[in-house]
N, C-alpha and C positions, 0 to 999 in steps of 0.2 A: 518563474521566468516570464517576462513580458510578451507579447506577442512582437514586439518591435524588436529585442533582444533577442528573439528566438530566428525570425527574418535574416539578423544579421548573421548568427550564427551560421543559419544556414547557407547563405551569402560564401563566408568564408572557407568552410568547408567546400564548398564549389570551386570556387576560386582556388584553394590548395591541391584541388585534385588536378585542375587547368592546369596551374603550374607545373605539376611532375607528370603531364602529360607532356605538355611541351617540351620538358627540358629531356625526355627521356630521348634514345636514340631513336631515331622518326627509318633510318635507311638498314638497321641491322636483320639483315632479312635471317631468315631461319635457315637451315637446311632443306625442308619441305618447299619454302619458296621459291627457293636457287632451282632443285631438281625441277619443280613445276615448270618453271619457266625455260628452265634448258628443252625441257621437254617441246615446248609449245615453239620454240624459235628452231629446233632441231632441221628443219627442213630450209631454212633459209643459207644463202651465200653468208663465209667465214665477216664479212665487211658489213653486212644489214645487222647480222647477229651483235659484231662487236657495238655497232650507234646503236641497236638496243637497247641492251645492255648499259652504256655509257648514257643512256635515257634514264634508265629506272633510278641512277641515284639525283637527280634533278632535283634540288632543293634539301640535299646534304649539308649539314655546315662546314666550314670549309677549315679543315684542323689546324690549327694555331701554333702546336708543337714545330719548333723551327728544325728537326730533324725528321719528321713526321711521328706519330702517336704509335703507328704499327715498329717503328725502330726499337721507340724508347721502349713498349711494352713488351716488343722481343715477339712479337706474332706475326704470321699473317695475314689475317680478318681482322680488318678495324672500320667496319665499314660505317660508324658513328659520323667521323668527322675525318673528311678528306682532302688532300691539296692536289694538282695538277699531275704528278707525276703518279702517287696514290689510284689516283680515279682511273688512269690508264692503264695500269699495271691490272689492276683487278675486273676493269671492262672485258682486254682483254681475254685472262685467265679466263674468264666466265663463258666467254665467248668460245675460246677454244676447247674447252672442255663439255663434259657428260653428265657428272654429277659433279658435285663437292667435295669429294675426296679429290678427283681428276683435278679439279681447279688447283687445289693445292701443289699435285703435283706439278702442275704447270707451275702454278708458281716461283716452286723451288729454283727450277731451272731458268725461269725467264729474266727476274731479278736482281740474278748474278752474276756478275763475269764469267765464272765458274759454275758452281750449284750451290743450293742452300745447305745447310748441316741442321737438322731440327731433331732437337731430344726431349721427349717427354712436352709436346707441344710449343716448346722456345724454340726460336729462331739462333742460333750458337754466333751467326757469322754475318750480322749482318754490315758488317766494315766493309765485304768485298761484295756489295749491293753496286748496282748502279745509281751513282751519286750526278751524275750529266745527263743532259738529255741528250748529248751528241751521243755519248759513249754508247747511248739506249740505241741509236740508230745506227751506228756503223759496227754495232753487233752481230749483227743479222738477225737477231734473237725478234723484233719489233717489227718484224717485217720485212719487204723488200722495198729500198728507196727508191722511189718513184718521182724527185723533184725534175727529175727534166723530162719528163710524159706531160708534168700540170703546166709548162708554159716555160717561154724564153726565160735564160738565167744568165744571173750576174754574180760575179761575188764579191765576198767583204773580209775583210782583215778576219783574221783567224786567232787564234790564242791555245796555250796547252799543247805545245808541240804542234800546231795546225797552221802552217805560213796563211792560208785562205781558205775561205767556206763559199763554196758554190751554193746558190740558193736563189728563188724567184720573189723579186720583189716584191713588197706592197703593190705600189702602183701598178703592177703586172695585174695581180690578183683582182684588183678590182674592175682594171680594163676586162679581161674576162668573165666579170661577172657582170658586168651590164651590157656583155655583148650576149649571153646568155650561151655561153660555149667553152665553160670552166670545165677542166679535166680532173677535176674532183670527184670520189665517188664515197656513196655510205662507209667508215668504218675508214678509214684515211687519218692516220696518226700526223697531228699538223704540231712541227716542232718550231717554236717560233726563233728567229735569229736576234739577238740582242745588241744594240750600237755597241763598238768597239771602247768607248769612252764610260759609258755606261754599266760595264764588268764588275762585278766586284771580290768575284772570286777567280777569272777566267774564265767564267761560266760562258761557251756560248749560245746556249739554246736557254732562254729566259719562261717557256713559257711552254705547257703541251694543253693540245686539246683535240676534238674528235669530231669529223666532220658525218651529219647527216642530210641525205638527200629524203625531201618532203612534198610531193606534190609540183615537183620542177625547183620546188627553195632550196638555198643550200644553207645549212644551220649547222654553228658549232658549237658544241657542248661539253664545257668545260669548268672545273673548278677555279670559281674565279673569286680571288680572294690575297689577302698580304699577310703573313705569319704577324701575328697580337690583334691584327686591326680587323678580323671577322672575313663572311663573303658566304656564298653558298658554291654549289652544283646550277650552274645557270645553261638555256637552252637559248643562244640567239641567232637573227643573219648574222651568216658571216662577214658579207659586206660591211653588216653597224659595225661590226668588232674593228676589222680591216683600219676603219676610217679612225677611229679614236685610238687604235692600239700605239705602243711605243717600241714598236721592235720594225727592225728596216723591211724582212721579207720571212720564208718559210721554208724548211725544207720538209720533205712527205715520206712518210713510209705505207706500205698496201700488206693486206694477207691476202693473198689470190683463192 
C-alpha cells in the first residue's frame, strides 16, 4: 500500500470514528452521573436545583418524534433527544429527587393525571400522560401558579372548556425586564400562551421553558426546536426570546 493510500486510509477511519461520536447520544447521562450531581446540587433551593438541571441538557437534540420518543419507546429516560415538555418533565423529576430510582418515582406520578402503571421497565399507560401544557399547570402537580406575583395580567380567549386564560403579557415581560425588577426567579416553569387563531389542536400553552437567574441575567432554557425540522436544548436572554417569540404572553409555575 502506498504511503498516500495509507494517509487516506487512515483519514477515514478518523473520520468514521468522528462520525459515531457525534451521532451517538451526547446527554444520556449514566446513573453514576445523575447520583453525582444530585449529590453536589443537594444543598441548594427546589428552583436553582431544577435551572440546573434544565442546564445540563443544553445542547440535546431536540426529538423529532411528534409524540415524543420516551411515548413511542414506552420509557421513562430518553434523555438522547428531547422536546419542551420532555426537558421539563425530567428537569424537574431530577431536581426533586435523590437518586435515580427517586426520579423515576417522581416521575410516575408527575406525568400523569393519575399515576404511571410501569411493568417490567414499560410505561403501560401512557395515554393518560399529560398531553397540555395548561393541564401540566392547573394540576398542581408542576408547581404552584405564580402568574400574578410576575406582573399585571390580562387575558385571552381560552379553548378546551376554558372561556379565558389569565396570563401576563409579552410586553409586560419585557417592561420588566429592562426596568430590572422582573419577579422571575431560578427554576420558574414559563408556560408560553399561544394566539387564539393560531391553535391547532386547542392547544393553549404552545411552548414550556425554564427560567435561570445568572449574575443579575435572566436566561431561559429551553428545547427549542419543530417536530422533523431539528433544534437543540438552547440557553438564552429571556428578553432575545420575548422579542422574537410568537405567543401573546406567559403563565408561571414555582416549587417553593
Amino acid at each position: 500500500m502506498s504511503v498516500k493510500n495509507s494517509k487516506r486510509k487512515t483519514l477515514c477511519i478518523v473520520l468514521c470514528a468522528l462520525c459515531i461520536s457525534l451521532s451517538s447520544p451526547l446527554h444520556a447521562f449514566t446513573d453514576e452521573d445523575i447520583a453525582s450531581y444530585q449529590r453536589a446540587v443537594s444543598d441548594r433551593s427546589p428552583g436553582e436545583r431544577i435551572a440546573l438541571w434544565a442546564e445540563r441538557f443544553v445542547g440535546t437534540p431536540y426529538d423529532p418524534d411528534p409524540q415524543g420518543a420516551y411515548v413511542t419507546r414506552e420509557v421513562i429516560v430518553a434523555d438522547d433527544t428531547i422536546d419542551c415538555m420532555y426537558h421539563t418533565f425530567r428537569s424537574v423529576e431530577l431536581a426533586m429527587s435523590h437518586s435515580p430510582d427517586e426520579a423515576l418515582a417522581v416521575a410516575i406520578d408527575k406525568r400523569f393525571h393519575g399515576r404511571g402503571i410501569v411493568s417490567e421497565g414499560r410505561v403501560l399507560n401512557y395515554e393518560a400522560r399529560f398531553r397540555y401544557g395548561e393541564d401540566m399547570l392547573e394540576s398542581g402537580k408542576w408547581g404552584r401558579e405564580v402568574t400574578a406575583e410576575i406582573g399585571p395580567e390580562t387575558s385571552i380567549e381560552g379553548s378546551r372548556g376554558r372561556e379565558r386564560i389569565v396570563m401576563v403579557a409579552r410586553e409586560t415581560l419585557l417592561s420588566s425586564l429592562a426596568e430590572g425588577n422582573s419577579k422571575l426567579k431560578s427554576g420558574d416553569i414559563v408556560f408560553f400562551i399561544k394566539t387564539p387563531g393560531k391553535r391547532v389542536a386547542g392547544e393553549i400553552v404552545g411552548h414550556i421553558g425554564i427560567i435561570k437567574h445568572e449574575g443579575g441575567t435572566i436566561y431561559l432554557i429551553h428545547a427549542n426546536g419543530r417536530k422533523g425540522s431539528g433544534g437543540m436544548v438552547k440557553k438564552v436572554l429571556f428578553s432575545d426570546y420575548l422579542k422574537g417569540m410568537p405567543f401573546e404572553g406567559v403563565r408561571v409555575s414555582r416549587f417553593d
